[in-house]
C-alpha positions in Angstrom: 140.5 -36.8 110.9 138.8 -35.7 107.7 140.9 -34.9 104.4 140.7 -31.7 103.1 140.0 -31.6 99.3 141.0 -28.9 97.4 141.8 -28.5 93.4 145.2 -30.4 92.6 148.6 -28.0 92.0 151.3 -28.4 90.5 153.4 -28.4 93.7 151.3 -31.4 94.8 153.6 -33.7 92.1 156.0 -35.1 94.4 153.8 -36.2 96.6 151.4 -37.6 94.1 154.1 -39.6 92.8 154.9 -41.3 96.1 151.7 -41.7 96.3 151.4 -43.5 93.3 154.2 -45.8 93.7 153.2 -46.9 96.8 149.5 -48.5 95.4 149.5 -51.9 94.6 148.0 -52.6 91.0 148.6 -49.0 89.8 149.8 -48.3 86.4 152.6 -45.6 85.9 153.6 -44.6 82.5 157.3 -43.0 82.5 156.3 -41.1 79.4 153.1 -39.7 80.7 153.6 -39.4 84.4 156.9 -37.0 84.8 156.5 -34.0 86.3 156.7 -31.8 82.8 153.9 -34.1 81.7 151.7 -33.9 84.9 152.2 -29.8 84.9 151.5 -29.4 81.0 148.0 -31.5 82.2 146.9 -29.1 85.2 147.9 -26.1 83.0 145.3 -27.4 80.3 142.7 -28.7 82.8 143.8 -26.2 86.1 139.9 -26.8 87.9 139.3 -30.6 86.9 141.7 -32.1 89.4 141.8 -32.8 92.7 143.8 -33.9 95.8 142.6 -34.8 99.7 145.1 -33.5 102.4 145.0 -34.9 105.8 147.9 -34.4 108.8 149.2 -31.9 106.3 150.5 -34.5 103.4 148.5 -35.5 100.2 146.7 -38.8 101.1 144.3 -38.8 97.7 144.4 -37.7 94.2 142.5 -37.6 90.9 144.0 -36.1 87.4 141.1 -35.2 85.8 140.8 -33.8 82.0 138.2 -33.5 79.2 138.4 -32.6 75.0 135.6 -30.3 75.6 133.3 -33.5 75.3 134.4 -36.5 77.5 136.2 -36.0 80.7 138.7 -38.5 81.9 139.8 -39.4 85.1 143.4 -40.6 85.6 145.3 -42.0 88.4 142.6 -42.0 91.4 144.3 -43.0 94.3 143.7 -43.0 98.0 146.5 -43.9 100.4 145.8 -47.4 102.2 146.4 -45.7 105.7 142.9 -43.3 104.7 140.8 -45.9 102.7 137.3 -46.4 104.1 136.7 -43.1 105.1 134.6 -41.8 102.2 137.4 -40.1 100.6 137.6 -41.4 97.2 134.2 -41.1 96.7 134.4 -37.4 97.9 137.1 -36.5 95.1 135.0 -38.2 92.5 132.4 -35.6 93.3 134.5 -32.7 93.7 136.0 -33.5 90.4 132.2 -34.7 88.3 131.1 -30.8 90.0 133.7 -29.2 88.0 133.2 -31.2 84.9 129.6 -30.1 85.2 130.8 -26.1 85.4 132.5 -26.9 82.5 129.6 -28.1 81.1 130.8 -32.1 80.6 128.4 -34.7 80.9 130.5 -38.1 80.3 133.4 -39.1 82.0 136.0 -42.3 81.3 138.7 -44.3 83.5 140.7 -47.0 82.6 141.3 -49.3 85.4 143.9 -52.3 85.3 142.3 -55.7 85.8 145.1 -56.5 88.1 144.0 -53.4 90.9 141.1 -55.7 92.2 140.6 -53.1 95.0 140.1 -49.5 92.1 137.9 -52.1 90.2 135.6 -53.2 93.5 135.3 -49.5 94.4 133.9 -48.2 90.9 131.6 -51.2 90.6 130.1 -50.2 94.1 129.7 -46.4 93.5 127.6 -47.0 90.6 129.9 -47.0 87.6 129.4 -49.3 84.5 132.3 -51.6 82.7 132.2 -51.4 79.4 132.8 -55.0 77.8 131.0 -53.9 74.2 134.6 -51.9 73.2 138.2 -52.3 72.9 140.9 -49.6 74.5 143.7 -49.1 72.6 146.5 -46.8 72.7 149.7 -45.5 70.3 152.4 -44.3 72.0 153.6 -41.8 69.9 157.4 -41.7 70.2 160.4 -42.0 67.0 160.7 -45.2 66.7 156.6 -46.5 67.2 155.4 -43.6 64.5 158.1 -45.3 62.3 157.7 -48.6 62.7 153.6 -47.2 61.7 154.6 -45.5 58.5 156.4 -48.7 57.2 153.7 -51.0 58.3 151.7 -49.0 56.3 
């Protein structure tokens, strides 16, 4: 059976996280991924995001955002039971349609080294690895914007 995609809800966080557990080689921050966190993200980007539904569970998800520039995707995950049916590939378009009706024309990922299967399927749909920049992130919390002012 085909999933159903449809925009991601906020209701659609408990099984997302299951979800998320599950995958081998995912990355889950406790700071970024609690449910307060994941609903402030839908409220500020409620059409970016999507989910694929089959046998009435959520077997597929992508958080997607943008600045207004540069959309990101977040979290793209397809339950290993529904892989190789054309379903993450599906939610990347649903999700790059509705960046385009917001009038976005660049999106971003980050993808672990250590998921060897996320890495394999961006590399076959076309997606380029950038090896001319450096990620970095700041977590902002007490104690890191502290430790910052008195490196400083």
């Amino acid at each position: 059976m085909s999933a159903e995609l449809r925009t991601m809800k906020c209701e659609d966080y408990d099984q997302l996280y299951a979800l998320w557990t599950r995958i081998k080689g995912f990355g889950i921050r406790s700071i970024d991924d609690t449910r307060a966190n994941v609903e402030r993200f839908l409220r500020r980007n409620p059409a970016t995001s999507v989910v694929a539904v089959a046998d009435g569970k959520v077997v597929g998800g992508i958080l997607c955002g943008h600045d207004g520039r540069q959309a990101s995707f977040y979290h793209v995950c397809v339950d290993p039971d529904y892989r190789r049916q054309g379903i993450g590939k599906r939610m990347v378009v649903f999700a790059m349609e509705a960046l385009r009706q917001e009038e976005i024309n660049k999106i971003s990922l980050v993808a672990y080294k250590r998921n060897d299967i996320g890495n394999v399927f961006w590399n076959t749909i076309g997606w380029t690895r950038q090896v001319d920049m450096h990620y970095y992130d700041f977590i902002l919390n007490q104690e890191n914007i502290t430790a910052f002012i008195k490196e400083g």
